[in-house]
Residue frames relative to the residue before (quaternion, step in Angstrom):
aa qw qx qy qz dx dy dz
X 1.0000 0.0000 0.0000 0.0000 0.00 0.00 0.00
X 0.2807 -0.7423 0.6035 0.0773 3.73 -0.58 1.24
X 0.5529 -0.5998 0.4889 0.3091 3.53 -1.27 0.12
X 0.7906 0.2391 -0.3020 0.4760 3.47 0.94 -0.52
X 0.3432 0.4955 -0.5980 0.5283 3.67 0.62 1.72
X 0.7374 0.4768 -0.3378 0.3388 3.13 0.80 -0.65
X 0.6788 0.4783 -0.1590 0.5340 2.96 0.95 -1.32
X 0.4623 0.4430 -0.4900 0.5916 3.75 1.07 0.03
X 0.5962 0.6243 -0.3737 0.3394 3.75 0.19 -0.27
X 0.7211 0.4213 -0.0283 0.5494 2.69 0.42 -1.95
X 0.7756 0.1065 -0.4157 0.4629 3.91 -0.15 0.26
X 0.4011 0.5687 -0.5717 0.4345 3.78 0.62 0.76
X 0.5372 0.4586 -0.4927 0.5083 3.64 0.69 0.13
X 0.4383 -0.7372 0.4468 0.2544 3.44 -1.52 0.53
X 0.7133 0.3598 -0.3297 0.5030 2.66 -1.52 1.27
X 0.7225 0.4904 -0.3942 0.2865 3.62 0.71 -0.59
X 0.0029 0.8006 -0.5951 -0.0700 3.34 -1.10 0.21
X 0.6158 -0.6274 0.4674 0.0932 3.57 -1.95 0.52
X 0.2553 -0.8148 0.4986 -0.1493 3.26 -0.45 1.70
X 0.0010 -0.7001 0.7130 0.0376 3.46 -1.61 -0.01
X 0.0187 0.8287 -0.5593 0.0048 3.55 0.41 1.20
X 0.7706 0.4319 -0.2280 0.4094 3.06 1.13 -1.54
X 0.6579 -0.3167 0.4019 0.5526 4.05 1.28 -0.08
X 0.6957 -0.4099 0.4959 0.3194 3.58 -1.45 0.48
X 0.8020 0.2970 -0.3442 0.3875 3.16 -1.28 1.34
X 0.7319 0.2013 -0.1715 0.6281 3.41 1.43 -0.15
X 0.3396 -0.6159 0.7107 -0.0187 3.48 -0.39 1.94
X 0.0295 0.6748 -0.7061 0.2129 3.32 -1.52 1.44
X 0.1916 0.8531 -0.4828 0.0486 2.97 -0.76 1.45
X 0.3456 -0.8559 0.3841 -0.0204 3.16 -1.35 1.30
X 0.0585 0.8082 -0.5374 -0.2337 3.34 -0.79 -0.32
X 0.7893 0.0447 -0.2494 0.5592 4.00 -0.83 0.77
X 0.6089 -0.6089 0.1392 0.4890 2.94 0.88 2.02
X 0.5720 0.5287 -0.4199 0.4659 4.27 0.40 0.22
X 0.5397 -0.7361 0.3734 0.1659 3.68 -1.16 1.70
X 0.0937 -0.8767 0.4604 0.1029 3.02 -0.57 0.43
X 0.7905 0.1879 0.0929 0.5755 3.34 1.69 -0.78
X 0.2906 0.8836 -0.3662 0.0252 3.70 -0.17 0.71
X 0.4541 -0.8180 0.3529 0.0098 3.27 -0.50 1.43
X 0.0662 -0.8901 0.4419 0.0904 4.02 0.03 0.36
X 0.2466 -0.8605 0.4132 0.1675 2.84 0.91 1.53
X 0.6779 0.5248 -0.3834 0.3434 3.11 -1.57 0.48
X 0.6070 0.5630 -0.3063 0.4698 3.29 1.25 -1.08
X 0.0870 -0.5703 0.8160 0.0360 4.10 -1.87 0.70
X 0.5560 -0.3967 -0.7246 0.0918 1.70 -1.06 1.69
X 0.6362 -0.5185 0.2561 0.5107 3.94 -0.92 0.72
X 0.0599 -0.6256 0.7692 0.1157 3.82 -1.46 0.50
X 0.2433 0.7658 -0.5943 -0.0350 3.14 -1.47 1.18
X 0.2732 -0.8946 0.3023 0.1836 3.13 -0.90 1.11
X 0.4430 -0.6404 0.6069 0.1591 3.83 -1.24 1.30
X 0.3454 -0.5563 0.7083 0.2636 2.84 -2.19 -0.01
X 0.3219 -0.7352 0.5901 -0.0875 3.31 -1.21 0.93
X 0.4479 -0.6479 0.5954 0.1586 3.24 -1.60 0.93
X 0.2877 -0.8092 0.4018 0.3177 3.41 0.65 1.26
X 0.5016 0.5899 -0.4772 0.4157 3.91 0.72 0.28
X 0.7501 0.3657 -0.0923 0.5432 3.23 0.73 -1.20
X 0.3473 0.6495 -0.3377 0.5860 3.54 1.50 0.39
X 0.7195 0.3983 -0.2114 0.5282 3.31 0.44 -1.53
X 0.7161 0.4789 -0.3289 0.3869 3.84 0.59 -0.94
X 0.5875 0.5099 -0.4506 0.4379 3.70 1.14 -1.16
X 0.7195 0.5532 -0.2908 0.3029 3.62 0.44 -1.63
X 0.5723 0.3751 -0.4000 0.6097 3.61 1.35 -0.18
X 0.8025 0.3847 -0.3108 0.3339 3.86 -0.39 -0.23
X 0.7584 0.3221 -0.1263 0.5525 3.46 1.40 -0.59
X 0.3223 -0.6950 0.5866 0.2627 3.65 -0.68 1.06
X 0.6561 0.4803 -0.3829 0.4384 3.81 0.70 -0.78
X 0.6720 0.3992 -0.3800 0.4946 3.91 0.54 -0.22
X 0.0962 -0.7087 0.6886 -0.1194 3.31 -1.41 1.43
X 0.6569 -0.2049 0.4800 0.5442 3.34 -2.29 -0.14
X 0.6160 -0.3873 0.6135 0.3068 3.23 -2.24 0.48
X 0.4974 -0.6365 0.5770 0.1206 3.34 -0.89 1.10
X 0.6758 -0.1656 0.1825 0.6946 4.32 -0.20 1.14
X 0.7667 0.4616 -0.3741 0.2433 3.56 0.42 0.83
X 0.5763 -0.2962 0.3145 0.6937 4.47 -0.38 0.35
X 0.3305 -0.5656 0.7461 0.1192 4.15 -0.82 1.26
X 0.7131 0.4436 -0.3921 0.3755 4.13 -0.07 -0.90
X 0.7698 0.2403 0.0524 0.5890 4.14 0.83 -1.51
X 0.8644 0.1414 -0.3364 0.3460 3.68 0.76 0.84
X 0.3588 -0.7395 0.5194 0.2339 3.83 -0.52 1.09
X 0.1081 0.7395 -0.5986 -0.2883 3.36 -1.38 -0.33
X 0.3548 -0.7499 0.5269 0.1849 3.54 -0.58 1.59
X 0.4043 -0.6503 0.6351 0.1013 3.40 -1.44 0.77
X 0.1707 -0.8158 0.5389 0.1220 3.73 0.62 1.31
X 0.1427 0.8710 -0.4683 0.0409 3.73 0.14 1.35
X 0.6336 -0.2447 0.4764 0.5583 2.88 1.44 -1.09
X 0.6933 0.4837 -0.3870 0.3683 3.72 0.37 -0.50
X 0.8138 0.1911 -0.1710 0.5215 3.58 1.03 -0.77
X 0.6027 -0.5918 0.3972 0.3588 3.41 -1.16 0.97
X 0.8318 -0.1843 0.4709 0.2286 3.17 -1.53 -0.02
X 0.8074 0.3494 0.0086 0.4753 3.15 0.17 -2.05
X 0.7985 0.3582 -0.2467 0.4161 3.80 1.18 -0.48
X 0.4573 0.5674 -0.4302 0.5328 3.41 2.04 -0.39
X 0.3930 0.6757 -0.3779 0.4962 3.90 1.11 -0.68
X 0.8173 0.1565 -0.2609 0.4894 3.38 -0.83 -1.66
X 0.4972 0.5796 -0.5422 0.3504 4.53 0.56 -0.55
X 0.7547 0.3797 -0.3567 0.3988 3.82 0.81 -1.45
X 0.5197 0.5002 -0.5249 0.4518 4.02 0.88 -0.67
X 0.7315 0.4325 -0.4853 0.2058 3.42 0.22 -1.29
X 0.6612 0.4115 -0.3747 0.5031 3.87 0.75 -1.53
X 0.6603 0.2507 -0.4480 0.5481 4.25 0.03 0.27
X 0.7275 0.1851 -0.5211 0.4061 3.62 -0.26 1.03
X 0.6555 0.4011 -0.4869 0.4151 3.68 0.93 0.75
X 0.7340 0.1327 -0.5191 0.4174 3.04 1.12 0.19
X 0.4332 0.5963 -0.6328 0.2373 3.72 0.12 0.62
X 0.7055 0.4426 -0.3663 0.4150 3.61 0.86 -0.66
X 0.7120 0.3656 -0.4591 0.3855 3.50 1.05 -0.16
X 0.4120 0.6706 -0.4931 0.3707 3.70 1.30 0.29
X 0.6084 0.5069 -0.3776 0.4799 3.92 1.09 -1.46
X 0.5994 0.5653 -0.4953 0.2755 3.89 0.72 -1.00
X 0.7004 0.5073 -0.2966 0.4051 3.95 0.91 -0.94
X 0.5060 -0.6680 0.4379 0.3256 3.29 -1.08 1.19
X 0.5068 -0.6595 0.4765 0.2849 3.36 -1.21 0.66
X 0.3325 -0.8028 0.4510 0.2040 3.70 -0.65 0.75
């Protein structure tokens, strides 16, 4: 898994877009300005981190050696997956829809200014 499949992924979702808050080398992506996905570029194999239903957090981190606390991130609402090889394609997918539909729906909840 390469970074620019991924990241070809990840802004095919609406609305999202590509950032450097923290400085070069860490690709951060968001939509209604809130993260949703972040990438340390540079890195083989790729690590990128997701938000997470911290239930279903608890369940990946037991079944998957490549899924961890959020790297320098909330340990309770963010994973970071080691893209080795353990999870398909199709499930590292449904992990990035899931953390961009929790935080897009909690982005619609705030009143527009």
């Amino acid at each position: 898994m390469d970074h620019k499949t991924i990241e070809e992924y990840v802004l095919d979702m609406p609305d999202a877009k590509l950032e450097y808050p923290f400085g070069e080398g860490v690709a951060v992506y968001k939509v209604h300005d809130k993260m949703f996905a972040l990438i340390q570029e540079g890195k083989e194999p790729v690590r990128i981190s997701l938000k997470c239903d911290p239930e279903l957090s608890k369940v990946l981190r037991g079944k998957y050696t490549e899924v961890m606390e959020g790297y320098h991130l909330n340990k309770k609402h963010w994973n970071t997956i080691v893209l080795s090889g353990q999870l398909t394609w199709e499930e590292i997918q449904g992990l990035i829809r899931h953390s961009y539909d929790l935080v897009r729906s909690k982005g619609k909840e705030q009143p527009e200014s």
